[in-house]
C-alpha positions as CSV (number, residue, x, y, z in Angstrom):
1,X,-11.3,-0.8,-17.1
2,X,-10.9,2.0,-14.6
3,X,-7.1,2.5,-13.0
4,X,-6.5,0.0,-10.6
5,X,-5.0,0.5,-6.9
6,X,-1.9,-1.4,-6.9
7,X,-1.5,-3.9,-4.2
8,X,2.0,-5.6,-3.6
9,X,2.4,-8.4,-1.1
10,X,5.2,-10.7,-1.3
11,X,6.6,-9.2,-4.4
12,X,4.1,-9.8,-5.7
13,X,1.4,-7.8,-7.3
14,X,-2.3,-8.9,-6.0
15,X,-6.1,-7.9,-6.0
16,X,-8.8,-8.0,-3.5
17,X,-12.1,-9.3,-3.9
18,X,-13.3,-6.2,-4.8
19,X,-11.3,-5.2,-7.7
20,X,-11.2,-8.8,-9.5
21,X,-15.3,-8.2,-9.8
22,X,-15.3,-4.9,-10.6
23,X,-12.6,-5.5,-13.2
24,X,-15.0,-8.8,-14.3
25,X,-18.0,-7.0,-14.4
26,X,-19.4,-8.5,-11.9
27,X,-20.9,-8.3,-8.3
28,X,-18.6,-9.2,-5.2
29,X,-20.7,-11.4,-4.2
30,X,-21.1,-14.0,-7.6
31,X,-17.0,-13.8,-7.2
32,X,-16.9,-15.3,-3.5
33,X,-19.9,-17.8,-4.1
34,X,-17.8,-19.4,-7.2
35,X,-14.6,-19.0,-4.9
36,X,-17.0,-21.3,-2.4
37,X,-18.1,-23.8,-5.3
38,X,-14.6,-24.6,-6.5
39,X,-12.0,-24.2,-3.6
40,X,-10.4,-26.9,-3.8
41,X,-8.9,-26.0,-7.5
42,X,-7.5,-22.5,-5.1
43,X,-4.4,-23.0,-3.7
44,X,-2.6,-20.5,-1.0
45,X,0.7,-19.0,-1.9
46,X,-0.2,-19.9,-5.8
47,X,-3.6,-18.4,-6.3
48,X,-4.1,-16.3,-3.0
49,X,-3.0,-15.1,0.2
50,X,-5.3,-15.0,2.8
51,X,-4.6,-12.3,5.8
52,X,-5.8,-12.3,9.0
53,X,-4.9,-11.0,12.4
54,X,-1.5,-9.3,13.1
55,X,-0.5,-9.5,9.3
56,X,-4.4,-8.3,8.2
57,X,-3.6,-5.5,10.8
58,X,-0.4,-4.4,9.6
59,X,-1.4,-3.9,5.6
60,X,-4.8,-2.1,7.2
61,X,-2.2,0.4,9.2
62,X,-0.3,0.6,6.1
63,X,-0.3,4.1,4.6
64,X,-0.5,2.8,1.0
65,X,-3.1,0.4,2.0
66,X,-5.3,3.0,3.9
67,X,-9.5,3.0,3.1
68,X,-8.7,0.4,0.9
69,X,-10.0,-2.4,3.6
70,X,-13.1,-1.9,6.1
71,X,-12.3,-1.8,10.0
72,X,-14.4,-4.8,10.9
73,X,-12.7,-6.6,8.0
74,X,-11.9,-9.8,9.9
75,X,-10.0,-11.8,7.1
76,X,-9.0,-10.5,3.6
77,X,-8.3,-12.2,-0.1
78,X,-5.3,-11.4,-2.3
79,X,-5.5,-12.5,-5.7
80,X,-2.6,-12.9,-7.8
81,X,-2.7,-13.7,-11.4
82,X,-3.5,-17.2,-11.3
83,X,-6.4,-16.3,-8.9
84,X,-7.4,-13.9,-11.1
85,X,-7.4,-16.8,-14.1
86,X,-9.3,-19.1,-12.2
87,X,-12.2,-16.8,-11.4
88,X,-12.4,-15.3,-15.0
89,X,-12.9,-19.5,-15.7
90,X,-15.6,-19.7,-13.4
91,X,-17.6,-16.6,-14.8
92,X,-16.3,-18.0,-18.4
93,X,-17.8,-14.5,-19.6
94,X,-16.3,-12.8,-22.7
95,X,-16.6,-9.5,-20.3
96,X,-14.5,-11.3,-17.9
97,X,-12.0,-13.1,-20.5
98,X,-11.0,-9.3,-22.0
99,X,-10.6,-8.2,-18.3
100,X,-8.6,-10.9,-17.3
101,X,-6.2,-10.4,-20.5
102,X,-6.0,-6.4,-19.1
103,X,-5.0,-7.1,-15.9
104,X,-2.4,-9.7,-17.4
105,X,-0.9,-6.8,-19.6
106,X,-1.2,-4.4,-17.9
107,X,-1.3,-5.5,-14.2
108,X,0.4,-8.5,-13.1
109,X,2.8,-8.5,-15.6
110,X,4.9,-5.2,-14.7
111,X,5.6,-6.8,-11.7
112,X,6.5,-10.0,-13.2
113,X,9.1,-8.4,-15.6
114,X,10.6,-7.0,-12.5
115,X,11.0,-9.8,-10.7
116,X,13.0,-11.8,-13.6
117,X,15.9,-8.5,-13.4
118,X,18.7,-9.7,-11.2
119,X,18.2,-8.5,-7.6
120,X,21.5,-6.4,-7.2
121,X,20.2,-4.5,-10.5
122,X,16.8,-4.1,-9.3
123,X,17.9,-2.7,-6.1
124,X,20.1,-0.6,-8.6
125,X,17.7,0.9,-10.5
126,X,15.1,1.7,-7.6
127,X,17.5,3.7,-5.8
128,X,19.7,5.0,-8.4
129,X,17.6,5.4,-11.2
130,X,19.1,8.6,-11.9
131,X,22.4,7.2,-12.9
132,X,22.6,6.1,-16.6
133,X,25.7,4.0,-16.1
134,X,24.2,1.2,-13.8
135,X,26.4,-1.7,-14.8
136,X,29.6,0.1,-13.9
137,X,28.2,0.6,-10.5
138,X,27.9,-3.5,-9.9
139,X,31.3,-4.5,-8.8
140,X,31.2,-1.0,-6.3
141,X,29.8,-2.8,-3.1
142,X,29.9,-0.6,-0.8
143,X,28.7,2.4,-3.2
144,X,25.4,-0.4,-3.3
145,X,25.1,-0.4,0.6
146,X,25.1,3.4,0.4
147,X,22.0,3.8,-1.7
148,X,20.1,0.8,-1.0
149,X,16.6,1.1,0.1
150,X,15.2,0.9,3.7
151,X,14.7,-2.7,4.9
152,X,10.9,-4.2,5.6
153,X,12.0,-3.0,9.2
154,X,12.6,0.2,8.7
155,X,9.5,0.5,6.6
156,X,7.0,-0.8,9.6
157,X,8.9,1.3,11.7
158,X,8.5,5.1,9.7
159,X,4.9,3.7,9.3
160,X,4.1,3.4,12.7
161,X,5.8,6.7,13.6
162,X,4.0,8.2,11.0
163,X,0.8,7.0,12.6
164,X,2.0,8.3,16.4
165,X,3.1,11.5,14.9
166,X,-0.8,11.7,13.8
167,X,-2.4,10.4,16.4
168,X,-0.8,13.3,18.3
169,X,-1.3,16.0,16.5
170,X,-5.7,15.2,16.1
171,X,-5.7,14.8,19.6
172,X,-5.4,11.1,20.2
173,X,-7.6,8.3,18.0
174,X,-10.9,8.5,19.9
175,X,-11.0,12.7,19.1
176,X,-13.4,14.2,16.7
177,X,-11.0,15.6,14.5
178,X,-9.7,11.9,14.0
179,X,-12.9,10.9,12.8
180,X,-13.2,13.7,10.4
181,X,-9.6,14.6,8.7
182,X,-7.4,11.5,9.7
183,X,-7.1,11.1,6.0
184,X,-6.8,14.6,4.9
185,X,-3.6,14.4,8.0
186,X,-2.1,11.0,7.2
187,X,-2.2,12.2,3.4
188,X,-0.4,15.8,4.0
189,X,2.3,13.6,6.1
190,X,3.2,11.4,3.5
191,X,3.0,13.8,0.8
192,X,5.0,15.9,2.4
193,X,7.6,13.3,3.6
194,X,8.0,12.6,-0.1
195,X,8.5,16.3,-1.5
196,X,11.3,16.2,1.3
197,X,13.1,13.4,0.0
198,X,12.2,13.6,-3.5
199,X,11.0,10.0,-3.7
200,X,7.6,8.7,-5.6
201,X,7.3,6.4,-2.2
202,X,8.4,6.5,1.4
203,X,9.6,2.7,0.8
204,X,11.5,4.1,-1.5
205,X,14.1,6.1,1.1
206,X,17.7,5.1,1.2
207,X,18.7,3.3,4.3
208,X,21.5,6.4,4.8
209,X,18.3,8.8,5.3
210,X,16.8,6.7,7.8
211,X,17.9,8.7,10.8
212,X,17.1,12.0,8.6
213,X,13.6,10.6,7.6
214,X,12.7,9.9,11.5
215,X,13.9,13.2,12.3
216,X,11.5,14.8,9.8
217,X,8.5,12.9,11.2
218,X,9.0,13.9,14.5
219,X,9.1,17.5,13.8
220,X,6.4,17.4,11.1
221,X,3.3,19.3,11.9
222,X,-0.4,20.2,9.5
223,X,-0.6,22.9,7.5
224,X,-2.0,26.2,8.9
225,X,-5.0,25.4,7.2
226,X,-5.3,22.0,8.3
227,X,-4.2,22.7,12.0
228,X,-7.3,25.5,12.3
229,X,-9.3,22.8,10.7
230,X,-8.7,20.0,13.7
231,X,-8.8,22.8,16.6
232,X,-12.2,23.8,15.0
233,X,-13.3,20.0,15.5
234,X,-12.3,19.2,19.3
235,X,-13.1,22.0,20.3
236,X,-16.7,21.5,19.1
237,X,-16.2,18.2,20.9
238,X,-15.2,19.7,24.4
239,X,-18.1,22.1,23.8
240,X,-20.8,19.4,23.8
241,X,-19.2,17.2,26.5
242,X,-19.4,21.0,28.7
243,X,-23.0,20.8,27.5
């Protein structure tokens, strides 16, 4: 089984349509037809999430998310484990059986140790994981609110500055150089927001380096390289509209 993309939503870890068939050996297709046949054994919240509209446009937008959905996607499938069980039941393949006991081990279940930590620890260990002496730290609350992660908030907020910041410097979303590097831009951003902060994630960012992370976007530009690279495309854009 190739490495997966992980999806989180809700806490949870989840998998579109996509990944449960190519995990199962399977087409996309056979996966939403048995979906069809048998869904009223599916149940949302306990075997998917099903996005659409504002919330479908917000985990599009979403950095972490990006190219992983189409544009004209109009609604979108998250599977979580017991999804995941009840389609490797209605392929009842020994292909999809082995998959299914993958994704269990080494999927689903990561996040599922997590979630049985007690919260103050979790939060704990993300953002001090460099301090050995974790219990200690417990009873020190405001030493917690120091180093506790940004809130869903502030996520949506860097997120969406992240996205104006590039917006700006291609030129606006309609320009050429949009349609050719937005990833190549969107990905230098991020990776070097991270290399800045030292984190593995931008969700990651204590909430004390909020101010300092907005700050950093707003005065981010390309690379040289990358910079030549989106001149080079509008202007071959304002060339042929001169034309």
């Amino acid at each position: 089984m190739n490495p997966l993309q992980i999806i989180v939503h809700d806490n949870r870890r989840v998998l579109i349509t996509t990944q449960i068939a190519d995990s199962y050996g399977t087409e996309e297709k056979l996966v939403q037809q048995n979906f069809s046949n048998n869904k009223g054994r599916y149940k949302e919240g306990k075997h998917f999430f099903l996005l659409h509209g504002p919330e479908l446009k917000i985990f599009k937008d979403h950095f972490e998310n990006l190219g992983l959905v189409k544009k004209n996607t109009s609604s979108l499938y998250l599977w979580t484990e017991k999804g995941a069980w009840l389609h490797a039941k209605s392929l009842n393949t020994d292909e999809a059986w082995d998959a299914y006991e993958k994704l269990v081990d080494e999927y689903y279940k990561v996040i599922e140790q997590s979630n049985q930590q007690d919260p103050i620890e979790l939060a704990l260990q993300t953002s001090l994981k460099n301090y050995q002496e974790i219990k200690s730290i417990k009873g020190d609350v405001e030493y917690l609110k120091d180093h506790m992660r940004i809130d869903g908030a502030q996520e949506y907020a860097l997120n969406s500055q992240g996205k104006a910041k590039v917006f700006e410097v291609l030129g606006g979303y309609d320009s050429s150089a949009y349609n050719a590097v937005a990833r190549k831009a969107f990905g230098e951003l991020w990776r070097d927001f991270k290399r800045h902060f030292q984190l593995p994630r931008y969700s990651e960012l204590p909430k004390t380096k909020f101010d300092d992370a907005v700050y950093f976007i707003s005065k981010w530009r390309p690379s040289t390289s990358l910079e030549i690279e989106i001149e080079s495309y509008n202007k071959q854009s304002q060339l042929k509209l001169v034309k």
